[in-house]
Steps between C-alpha positions, in 0.01 A plus 500: 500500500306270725660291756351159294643628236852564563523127651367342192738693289775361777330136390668527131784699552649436839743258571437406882185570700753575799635808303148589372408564852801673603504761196116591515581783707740618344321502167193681648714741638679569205169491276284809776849704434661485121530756336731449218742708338491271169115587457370093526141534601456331815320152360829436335749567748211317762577192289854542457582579827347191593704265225786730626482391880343175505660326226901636641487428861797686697776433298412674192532895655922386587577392122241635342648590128545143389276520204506145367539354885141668491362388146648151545477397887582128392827612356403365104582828342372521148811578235232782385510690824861419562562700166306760526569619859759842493718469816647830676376761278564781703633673887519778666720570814478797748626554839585130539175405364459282214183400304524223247328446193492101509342405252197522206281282315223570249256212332185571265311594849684607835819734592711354790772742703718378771778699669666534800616786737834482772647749729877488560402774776616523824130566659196338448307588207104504407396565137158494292485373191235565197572465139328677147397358162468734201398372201622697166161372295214663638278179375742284725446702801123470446552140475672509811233686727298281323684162577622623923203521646279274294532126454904517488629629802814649677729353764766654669715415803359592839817772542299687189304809586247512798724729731729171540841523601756241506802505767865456371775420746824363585385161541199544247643697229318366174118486384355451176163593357332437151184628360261272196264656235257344307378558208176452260705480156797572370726842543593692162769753632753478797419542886729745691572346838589693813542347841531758789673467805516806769681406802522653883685466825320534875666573820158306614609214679429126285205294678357137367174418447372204466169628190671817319091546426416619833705797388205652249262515796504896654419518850581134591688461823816353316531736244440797778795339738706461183441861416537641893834285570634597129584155391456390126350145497642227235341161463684192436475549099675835566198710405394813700239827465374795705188530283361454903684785653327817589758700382540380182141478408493856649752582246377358187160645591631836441661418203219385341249801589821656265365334227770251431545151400433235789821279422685827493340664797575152673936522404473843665312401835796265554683765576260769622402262739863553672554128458730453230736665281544494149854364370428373177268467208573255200344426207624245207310518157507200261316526102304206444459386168186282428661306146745339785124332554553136399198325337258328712581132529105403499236771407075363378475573181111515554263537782401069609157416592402251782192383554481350833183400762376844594719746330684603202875574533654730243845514511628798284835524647771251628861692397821373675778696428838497660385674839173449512175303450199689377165319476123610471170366468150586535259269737153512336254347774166481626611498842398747739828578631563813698848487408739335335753473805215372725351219238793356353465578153835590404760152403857380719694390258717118394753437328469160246629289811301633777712733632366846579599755392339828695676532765823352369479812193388696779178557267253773660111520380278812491166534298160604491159523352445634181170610397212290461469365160156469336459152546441578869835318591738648718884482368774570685819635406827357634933544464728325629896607528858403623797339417602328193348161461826236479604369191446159563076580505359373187130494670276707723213358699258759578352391809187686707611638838126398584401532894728268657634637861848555553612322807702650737862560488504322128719544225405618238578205252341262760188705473502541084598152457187403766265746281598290221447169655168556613406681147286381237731421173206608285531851665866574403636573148865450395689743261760318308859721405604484147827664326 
């Protein structure tokens, strides 16, 4: 994804231009080396990610599970969510170790999990954590590979997958992670849900550092001193890896001339490495049924038609459920836009008394073109997702992101509410919420 890219997706989905800059890295980084266990194509988890980092700051990674803390950052919990949410549905304890089911909740288009792991041991511990979705309906599943990947996305917790370890201790002996799925449609038949935990000791001695990040890059002069003086770096989020370390990627390398699966070739260089030792794996498994799915509280009925100066808007979504907001529209133009990031054709969106609402539903964009229509027009094809919209919305003002430079170190709901101040009204279009 180009550089110009990834900061105008920051533009409508970030909520501080400080923390955009300070997570770019880190996103990159995590973007050149993903490889998932869960099967998201990288676009998805690319935009995801993102949402994931940008929109949480640093506190998110320590308390991680709270479901509805995430859905409803401004604390007005919809009675729909607080229904349908299934608290503690399932644990699993080994060798002092104890992972957590917190907590599920399934709407008409996403899948949240939150849970939490703690060590009652007397050393330090690191674990990994991934997690599986099988779907009993084959057409589900192909709705799912479908949906991840596509328009809908995936988000997990930074802890999830990538060859990232967290660090449990005496004084930090708690973290919880949560994984989101979205979906294009409704599921027929129940999800079975597996979070896996395998956890390991070291006799390595415990470093800090200050960007656990640096830690991907093989050959770099902190990752080689780690490695020489065996030390096991932990950043201030209590995340660690030795995807860097010579032995280790010596390791896995073998493992997968074998033939065998990356993620599991990965567990085993752990310990072929001779860094750690296995002392535990966990796994909890919850059913999921999709008729605890509440009905949406606002779904079109029918695709809307706007005609506005210089393009047709076709909105043929706009779906807010109980955990999430859904909407999607086609941009028919004459523009010669080279993309849809760049130009400013996709909307930031206002609620009916000019609040936004983007960032605060921590709504992420992606799109693109379709193909060219007969007319010679060019139409482009965009979704937007995130959090629930609040209950107190009766309106939505669609309003063009247009060109207008962010300025630096500017919130983000300084810099929608400027776009809209400095936007013609004849260029917006507002979407009024009916029962």
């Amino acid at each position: 994804m180009p550089k110009d890219a990834i900061r105008d997706l920051f533009d409508s989905v970030s909520p501080d231009a400080s923390i955009v800059l300070n997570t770019e890295k880190e996103i990159r980084n995590m973007i050149e080396r993903k490889n998932d266990n869960r099967r998201i194509p990288l676009k998805a988890a690319v935009i995801a990610l993102a949402a994931c980092l940008i929109l949480t700051g640093t506190a998110l990674a320590l308390n991680a599970s709270g479901i509805l803390e995430r859905l409803f950052p401004n604390g007005n919990i919809s009675k729909q969510a607080k229904d349908s949410i299934v608290i503690n549905a399932a644990q699993a304890t080994k060798n002092g170790i104890t992972l957590n089911l917190d907590e599920y909740l399934i709407d008409q288009n996403t899948m949240h999990l939150g849970w939490t792991v703690s060590s009652e041991r007397d050393r330090d511990v690191f674990y990994t954590t991934s997690y599986e979705l099988n779907y009993t309906n084959p057409a589900d599943e192909l709705l799912a590979e479908n949906s991840i990947g596509g328009h809908y996305g995936s988000t997990s917790s930074i802890d999830v997958g990538n060859d990232m370890m967290v660090h449990l201790s005496k004084d930090a002996p708690i973290y919880s992670g949560f994984t989101d799925y979205g979906y294009n449609g409704g599921l027929t038949s129940p999800i079975q849900a597996k979070v896996i935990v395998q956890a390991y000791e070291t006799d390595y001695e415990i470093a800090e550092i200050v960007q656990v990040m640096d830690l991907y890059e093989p050959g770099s002069e902190i990752v080689k001193n780690l490695e020489k003086e065996k030390k096991v770096a932990v950043d201030a989020l209590h995340r660690s890896t030795i995807s860097g370390y010579s032995a280790f990627i010596e390791a896995r390398g073998k493992r997968l001339k074998e033939g065998m699966d990356i993620d599991e070739a990965s567990e085993l260089a752990l310990v072929e490495s001779g860094v750690f030792r296995k002392v535990a794996v966990l796994e909890v498994n919850v059913t999921i049924q999709p008729g605890q799915t509440p009905v949406s509280r606002y779904s079109l009925s029918e695709p809307l038609v706007f005609e506005l100066p210089g393009k047709t808007v076709v909105l043929k979504t706009l779906a807010i459920d109980s955990a999430s907001t859904i909407i999607e529209y086609d941009v028919i133009t004459d523009a010669n836009a080279s993309s849809i990031l760049k130009d400013g054709l996709y909307y930031i969106l206002f609620d009916q008394n000019g609040i936004p609402l983007t960032g605060d539903c921590s709504i992420g964009m992606e799109g693109g073109e379709k193909e060219p229509l007969s007319s010679g027009k060019r139409a482009w094809n965009i979704v937007h997702s995130g959090n629930p919209i609040p209950e107190d919305v009766n309106a939505i003002t669609f309003v063009p992101k247009g060109t207008l430079e962010r300025m630096e170190m500017e919130a983000s709901n300084d810099y929608f509410i400027r776009i809209k101040e400095n936007t013609d009204i004849n260029t917006c279009f507002t979407v009024h919420l009916t029962e």
